[in-house]
Structure formats: C-alpha cells, structure tokens
N, C-alpha and C positions, 0 to 999 in steps of 0.2 A: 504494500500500500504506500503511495506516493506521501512524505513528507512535507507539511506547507506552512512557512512561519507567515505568522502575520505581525507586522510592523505596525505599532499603535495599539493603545487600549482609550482609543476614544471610542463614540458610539457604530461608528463604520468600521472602524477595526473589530470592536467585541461583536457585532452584527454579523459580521462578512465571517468570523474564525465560528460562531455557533453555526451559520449555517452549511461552512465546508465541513463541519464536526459531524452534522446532523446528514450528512451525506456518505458517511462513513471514513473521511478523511484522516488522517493524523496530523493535528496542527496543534502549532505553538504559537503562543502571541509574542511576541519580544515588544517594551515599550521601557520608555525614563517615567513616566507616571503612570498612575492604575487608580482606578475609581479610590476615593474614601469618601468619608461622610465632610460634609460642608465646614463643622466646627474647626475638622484639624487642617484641614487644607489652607496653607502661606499663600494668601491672594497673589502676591507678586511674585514670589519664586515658580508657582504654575498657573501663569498670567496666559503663559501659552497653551496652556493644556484646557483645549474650552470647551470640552464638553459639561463640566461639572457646571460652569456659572451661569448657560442661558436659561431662556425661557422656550422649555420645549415642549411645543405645539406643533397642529398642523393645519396652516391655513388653504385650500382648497382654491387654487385663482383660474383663473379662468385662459387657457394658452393660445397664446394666438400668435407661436413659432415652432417651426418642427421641434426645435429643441426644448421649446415650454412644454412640448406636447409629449413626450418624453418623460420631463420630470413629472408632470401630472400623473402618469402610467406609472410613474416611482412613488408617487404616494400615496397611490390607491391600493398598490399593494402595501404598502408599508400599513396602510389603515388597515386593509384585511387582517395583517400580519398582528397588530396590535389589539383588534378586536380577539382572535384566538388568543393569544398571551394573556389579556386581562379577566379571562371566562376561567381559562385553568389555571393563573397563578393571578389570584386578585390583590398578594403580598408586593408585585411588581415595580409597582408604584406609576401605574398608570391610570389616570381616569379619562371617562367618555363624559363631555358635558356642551352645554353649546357656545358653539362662535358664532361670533358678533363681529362685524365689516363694516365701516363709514369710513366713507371718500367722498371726502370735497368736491375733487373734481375728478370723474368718473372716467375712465376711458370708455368706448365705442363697444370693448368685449361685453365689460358691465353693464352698461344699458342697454344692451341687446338679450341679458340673461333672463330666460325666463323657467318656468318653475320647471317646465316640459325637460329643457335639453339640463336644467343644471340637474334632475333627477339621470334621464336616461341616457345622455353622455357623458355629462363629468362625473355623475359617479355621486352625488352631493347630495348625504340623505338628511330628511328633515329639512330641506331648504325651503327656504319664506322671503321675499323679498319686505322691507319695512316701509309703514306707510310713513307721511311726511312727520305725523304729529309724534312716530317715534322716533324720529333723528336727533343728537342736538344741533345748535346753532353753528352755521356754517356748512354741516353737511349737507349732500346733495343726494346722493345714493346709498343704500344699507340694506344688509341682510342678515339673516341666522342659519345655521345649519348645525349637524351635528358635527361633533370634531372629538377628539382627545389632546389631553396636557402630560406629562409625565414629571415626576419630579424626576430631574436629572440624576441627584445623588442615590435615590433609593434605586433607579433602572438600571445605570450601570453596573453598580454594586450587583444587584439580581442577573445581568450578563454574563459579569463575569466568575458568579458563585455556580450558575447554569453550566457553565463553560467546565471548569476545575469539577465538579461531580461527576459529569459523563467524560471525564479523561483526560480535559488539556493540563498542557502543559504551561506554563509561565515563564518567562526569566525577563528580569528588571534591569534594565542596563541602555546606555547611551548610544545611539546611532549618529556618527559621523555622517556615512554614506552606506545606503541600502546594500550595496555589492559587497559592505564588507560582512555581512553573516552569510553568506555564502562559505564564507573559510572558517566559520566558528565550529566546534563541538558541542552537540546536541544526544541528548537522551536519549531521543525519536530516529536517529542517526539523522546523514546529510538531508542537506536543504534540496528538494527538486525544485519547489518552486514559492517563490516570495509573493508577498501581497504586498503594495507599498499604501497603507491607509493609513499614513503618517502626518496626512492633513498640509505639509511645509512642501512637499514634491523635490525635497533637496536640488538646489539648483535650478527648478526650471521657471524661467526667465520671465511667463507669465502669473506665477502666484504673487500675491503681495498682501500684507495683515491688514485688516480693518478693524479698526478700533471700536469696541461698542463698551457704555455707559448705562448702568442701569441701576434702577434700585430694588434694593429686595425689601419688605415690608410684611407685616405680621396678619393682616388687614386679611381675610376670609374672601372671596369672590367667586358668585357661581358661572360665571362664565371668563372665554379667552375674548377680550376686546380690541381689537383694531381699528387705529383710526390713520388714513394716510392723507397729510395735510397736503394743499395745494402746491406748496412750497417743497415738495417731495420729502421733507423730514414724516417721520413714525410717532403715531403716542399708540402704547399698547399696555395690554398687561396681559399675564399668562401665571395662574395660580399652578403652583405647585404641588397640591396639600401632600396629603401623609407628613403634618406638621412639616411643610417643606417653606409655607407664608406664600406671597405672590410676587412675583418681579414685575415692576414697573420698569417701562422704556419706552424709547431708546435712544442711542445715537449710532450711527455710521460715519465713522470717520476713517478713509482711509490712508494708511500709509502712516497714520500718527503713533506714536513708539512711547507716548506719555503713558508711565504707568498709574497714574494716580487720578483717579475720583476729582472730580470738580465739586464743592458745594454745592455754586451755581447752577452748575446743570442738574443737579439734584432736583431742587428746586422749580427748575421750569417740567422739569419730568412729571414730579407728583403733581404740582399746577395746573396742567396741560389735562392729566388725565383725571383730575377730579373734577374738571370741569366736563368730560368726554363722558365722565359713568360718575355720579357725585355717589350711588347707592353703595360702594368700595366704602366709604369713607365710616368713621364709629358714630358714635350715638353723638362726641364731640365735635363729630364734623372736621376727625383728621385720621391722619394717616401715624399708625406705630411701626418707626423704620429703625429694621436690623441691621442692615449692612448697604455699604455701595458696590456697587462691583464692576470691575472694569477688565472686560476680556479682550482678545486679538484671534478675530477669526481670521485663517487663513482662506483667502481670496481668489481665485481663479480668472483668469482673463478668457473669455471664451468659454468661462464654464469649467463643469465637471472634466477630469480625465479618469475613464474609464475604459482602458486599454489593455493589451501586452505587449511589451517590447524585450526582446530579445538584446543585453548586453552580455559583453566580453564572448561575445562566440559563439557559447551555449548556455548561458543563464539565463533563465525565467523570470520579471517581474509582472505580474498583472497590476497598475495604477488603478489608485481608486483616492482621489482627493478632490479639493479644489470646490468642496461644496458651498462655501461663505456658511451664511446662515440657515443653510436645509440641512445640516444632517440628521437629526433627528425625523424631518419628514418626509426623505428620501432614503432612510437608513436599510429598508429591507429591499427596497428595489433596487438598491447601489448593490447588496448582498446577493441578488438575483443578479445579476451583472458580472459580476465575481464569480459565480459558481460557474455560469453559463461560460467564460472565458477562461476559465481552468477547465472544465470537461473537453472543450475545442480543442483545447492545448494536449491534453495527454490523448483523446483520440489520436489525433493529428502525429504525436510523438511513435505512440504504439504501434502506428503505420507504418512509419519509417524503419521505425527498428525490424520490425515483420518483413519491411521489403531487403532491407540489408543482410538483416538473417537467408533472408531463400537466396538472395543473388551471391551468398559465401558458400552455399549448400552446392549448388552450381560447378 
C-alpha cells in the first residue's frame, strides 16, 4: 500500500489525510502546528497557522465563472460532507443554523436569484429571499438559507483525534521545502507520494498573506450574518458555540505583515455590526469581548492550486493550497480533489511499471 505524507495540519490538510485514510491509504501528516484549544494557542507565534482563528462558515454565492462554478461544487459537497459528520459525531463541533446575506449593492447574479434555481441549482436549502421591511438601512438585497458554522478549535481537534484512532501517523516538525521529506525516515516507510496542503505553496510567486482582523466576543447569536458594504469592505459575524463565543469581522488586508490588533478597528467592527443585527447585542445593549484576533491567510492569485507536479525526476507532489478565506467551505471538495489526483496518479504509475515489467519479460 502506497505511503502518502500530508504536509499541514490545517483544515485541508487534516480533510485531504482523513479522507486518503478512509480510502485505505497509509498517511502521515507532517506539520510545525497541530490543532489545540484556543486558550493555549500564542496569537502571534501561530499568527500563521489560521485555521484555528477564523470564523468558519459556509456562505453559499451564487457563480457566475467557471471557476466560481467549481468552488460552488466544492461546497456543496463539503455541506453534504458536514451534514453526515454532524448526525454521527454531534461532539464535532459543528452546527447547522441559518444564514443571513445583505448587500448594499447587489450584483446582477443576486437579483436574478430566485427561490426556483437557488433551490434546484445551487443546491441552497431553506432559501427565502427578504422582504424590504426586513433589511437594515442601507441595504438593498437579503436572504436566509440554511448553512453550518463550526467552531474551528473543537473540529480540528475532532480531525485530527479521527485521524490518530483509525491509524495515522503524526510527526511535528519544520518544513523548509516540500522535497525535503522525500529523504526523511518514516515508520510507514518511504514517501511515494506528498500532499502539499501547507496553505504558503513554498515559493510560488502567486501566493501572498492577507491580513484579517476580527473580534471574538462572548455574545450568543442564532445565526451567521453577512453584510457586504458598497464600499467592498465585510461586517459579518459567525458564532462559534460549543462555548467557542462568536467572531465579529472583518478586514482584508493584503500583503500587511502587522501582527497586532488595532483598537480602532475593533471598534468600527462591533459598531458596524450592531448596527447590521443590534439583536447580538445583551440586555445592556453591548457586546462582552474576549479576544482580538489577527490572522494571515494565505492568498492565491488565480485561485486554488489543485494539481500534481512531478519534481526532481520522479517525485510526486499533488498541490492543494491557495484557498484565502474558503477553506473551511471548500474543505471536502478540495479532499475530493486530492483523492481523485492520487488514484490518477498511481493508476497511471501501475501502468507503467506493468508495461516495463512485460517489455523486460521480452
């Protein structure tokens, strides 16, 4: 049975290594971080490591490019995928509850949506368009559907306890560059083939961090809110629970390397969104804030890379990065992705060797 390390224990990495697990594979994860709980986690020393600090939901948009049309396909299975998780392991830390969309200024896919194609093509159950008297001010167009939120800390953790049960293997340690565990010593023996879901794509020319700001707050909320301002900035929030609180945001900054929290943009966050959803807010009419949090997602130009490239000759990497802010809602379809591009791969291998074997027999 072919050996396959997966590089990363963020949610694409722990995703992509259950389901070559659950395919009968032998994998290992190799990462520098690995899920913990929120309290012990050093903001800035794993400022990079961001799957723990978002707020992860799945907003449902509407694609109007082959490539959107793609990631749509990635998160409906990843919703499938979540729906089954949350019925057999309800400890996961996932919940099903509704989203909520206000946009100021609507693009053409949006007010073209209606209940018809957002049920029987997108896939968008529960969906209601909002009449006007339930907008707030300023917006123009809104809707509810059903969605899921996961608390970050308690799913990873549940990933990667899943994972280490039915047999994987772990080992914690620093990646320079992917090709170098290729020459490592492994339990599993050698490496046939890498997963690179390391989120940075080491070197390649198109990733770059986006800075996002958010706050985390103690505040109960039965739904995930979005609001996307004219001005293209974000007010959202995405509850957490399994006492995880709710994150308020956000910002998109990219390229900024600041690791620290602003006040002020604090500030205009919970502002922003209490004026968006005031029913968030306590009997006082405010918000009780635990933490700021300032993560660096990495960024993709062009999108996902979900590939395999062949270096040094004969080594196998299948890419799987570059997702910004989806991975969480393209996590199983990214995993579907992966499997499908390793089966290709050792098909395609097993051929060769078959044909080299009978033309030696010769």
């Amino acid at each position: 049975m072919p050996h396959i390390v997966v590089l990363g224990a963020g949610v694409i990495g722990l995703s992509s290594a259950l389901h070559l697990q659950s395919t009968g594979h032998t994998v290992t994860i190799v990462a520098r971080d690995f899920p913990s709980g929120s309290e012990t986690i050093d903001a800035q020393a794993q400022i990079n490591y961001t799957s723990p600090w978002g707020g992860a939901h799945n907003r449902l948009v509407p694609p109007s490019s082959a490539a959107e049309e793609c990631e749509h396909a990635m998160s409906l299975r990843t919703f499938d995928h979540m729906r089954a998780v949350q019925t057999r392991h309800p400890e996961a830390g996932i919940t099903f509850m509704k989203g909520i969309e206000y946009l100021e200024a609507p693009s053409p896919a949006y007010l073209a949506l209606s209940e018809e194609r957002a049920r029987t093509e997108l896939g968008m159950r529960g969906f209601r368009p909002l009449g006007k008297a339930e907008l707030p001010d300023g917006v123009e167009w809104g809707c509810e559907y059903e969605t899921w939120c996961v608390n970050p800390m308690v799913y990873c953790a549940f990933l990667l306890r899943r994972f280490a049960i039915l047999g994987g293997r772990v080992l914690r340690r620093e990646v320079r560059d992917p090709r170098e565990i290729f020459a490592w010593a492994f339990e599993a023996g050698p490496v046939d083939v890498l997963v690179n879901a390391s989120g940075v794509g080491f070197g390649d020319e198109n990733v770059f961090i986006t800075r996002g700001q958010t706050c985390l707050v103690a505040n109960p909320c039965p739904a995930t809110v979005t609001r996307q301002n004219a001005d293209g900035s974000w007010t959202f929030c995405v509850p957490r629970n399994f006492d995880g609180g709710t994150i308020i945001g956000g910002t998109k900054e990219p390229n900024n390397w600041d690791p620290n929290p602003s006040p002020e943009v604090r500030e205009t966050l919970l502002r922003k969104f209490a004026a968006t959803y005031p029913q968030i807010l306590d009997r006082e009419g405010k918000f009780t804030v635990m933490k700021d949090i300032v993560g660096r997602r990495p960024t993709r130009k062009g999108g996902i890379r979900l590939e395999k490239e062949t270096v040094d000759e004969n080594k196998t990497i299948i890419h799987a990065y570059g997702l910004g802010g989806r991975g969480y809602e393209l996590s199983w379809g990214v995993a579907d992705g992966v499997a499908q591009l390793l089966s290709e791969h050792l098909e395609s291998s097993t051929s060769w060797y078959n044909a080299q074997a009978g033309e030696a027999k010769l």
